[in-house]
C-alpha positions in Angstrom: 20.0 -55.8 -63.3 19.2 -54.2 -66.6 16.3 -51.8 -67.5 14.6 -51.0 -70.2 16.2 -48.4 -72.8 14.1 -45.6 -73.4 13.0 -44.8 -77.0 14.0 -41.4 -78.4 11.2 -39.0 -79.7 12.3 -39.9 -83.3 12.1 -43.3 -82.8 8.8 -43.5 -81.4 7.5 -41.1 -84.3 8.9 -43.6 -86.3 7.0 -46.5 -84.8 3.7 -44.3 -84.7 4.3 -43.6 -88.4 4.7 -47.2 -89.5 1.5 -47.8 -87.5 -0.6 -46.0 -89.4 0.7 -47.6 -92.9 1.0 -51.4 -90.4 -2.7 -52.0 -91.6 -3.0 -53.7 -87.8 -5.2 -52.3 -85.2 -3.7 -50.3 -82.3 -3.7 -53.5 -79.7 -1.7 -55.4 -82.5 0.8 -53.2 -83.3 1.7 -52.0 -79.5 2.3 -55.9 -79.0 4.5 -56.4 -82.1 6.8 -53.5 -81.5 6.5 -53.5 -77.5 4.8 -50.0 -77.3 2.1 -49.5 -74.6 -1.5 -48.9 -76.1 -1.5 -45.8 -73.7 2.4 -44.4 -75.8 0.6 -44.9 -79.3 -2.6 -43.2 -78.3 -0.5 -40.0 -76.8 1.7 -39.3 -79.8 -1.2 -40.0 -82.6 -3.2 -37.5 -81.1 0.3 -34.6 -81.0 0.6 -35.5 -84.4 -3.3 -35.5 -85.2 -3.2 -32.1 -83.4 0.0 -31.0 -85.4 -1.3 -32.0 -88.9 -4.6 -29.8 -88.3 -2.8 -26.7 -87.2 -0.5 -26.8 -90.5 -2.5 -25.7 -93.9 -5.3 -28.3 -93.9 -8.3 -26.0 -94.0 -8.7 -25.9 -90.3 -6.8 -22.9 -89.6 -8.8 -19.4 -88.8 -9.3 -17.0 -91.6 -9.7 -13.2 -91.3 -13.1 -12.4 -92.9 -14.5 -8.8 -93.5 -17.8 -8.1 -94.9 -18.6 -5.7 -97.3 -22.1 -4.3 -98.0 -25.1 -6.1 -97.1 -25.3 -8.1 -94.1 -25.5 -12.0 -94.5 -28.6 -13.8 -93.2 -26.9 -16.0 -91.1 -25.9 -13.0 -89.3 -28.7 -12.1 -86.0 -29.6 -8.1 -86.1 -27.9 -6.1 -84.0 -24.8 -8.9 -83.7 -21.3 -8.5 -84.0 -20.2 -11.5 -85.1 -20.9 -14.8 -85.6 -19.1 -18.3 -86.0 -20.8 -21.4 -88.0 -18.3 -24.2 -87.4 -18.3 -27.3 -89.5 -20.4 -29.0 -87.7 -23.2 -26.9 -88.0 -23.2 -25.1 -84.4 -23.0 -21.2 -84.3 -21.5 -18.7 -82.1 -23.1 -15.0 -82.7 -21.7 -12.9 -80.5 -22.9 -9.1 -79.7 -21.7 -5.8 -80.7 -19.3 -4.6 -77.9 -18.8 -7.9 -76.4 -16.3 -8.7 -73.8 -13.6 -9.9 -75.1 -12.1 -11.9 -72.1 -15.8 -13.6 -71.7 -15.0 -14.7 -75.6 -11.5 -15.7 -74.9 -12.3 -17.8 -72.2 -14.7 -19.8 -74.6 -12.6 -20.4 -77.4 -10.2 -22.0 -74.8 -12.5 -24.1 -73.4 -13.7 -25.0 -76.6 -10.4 -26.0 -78.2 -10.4 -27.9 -75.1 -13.2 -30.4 -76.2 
């Protein structure tokens, strides 16, 4: 009785690699190369989630502001956060800073 060899992580990056240059969609290509849908899916997203921690504009940048405040600043706050998508996080002046750590994580969680 023989089983099924496992792939090696190199290979499957390989495989998940030539998918995205294959021109098929995800159901065709799993069948062609014997991949489960489930397998693709998993290692698109490490290396969707690799590629936008690298340099691609995604990253945090330190910021410090100099004279006047900028409107999109709330009086009396100590920061705030305008992601790309439009949705802001102002946060007070003397926050808690475990309260905000808690957020991010459950906002790079989404």
């Amino acid at each position: 009785m023989t089983g099924k060899s496992r792939r090696t992580p190199a290979e499957i990056e390989q495989l998940v690699r030539g998918f995205e240059s294959s021109g098929l969609n995800r159901t065709q290509f799993c069948r062609q190369q014997g991949l489960t849908w489930g397998v693709l899916n998993r290692h698109l997203r490490r290396m969707q989630a690799a590629s936008s921690n690298g340099a691609s504009g995604n990253a945090l940048v330190a910021v410090e502001l100099a004279g006047q405040k900028l409107d999109t600043l709330q009086a009396g706050s100590g920061l705030a956060v305008e992601l790309a998508s439009g949705r802001r996080i102002t946060v007070a002046a003397g926050f808690d800073a475990l309260t905000l750590r808690r957020m991010v994580q459950v906002l790079e969680a989404i």
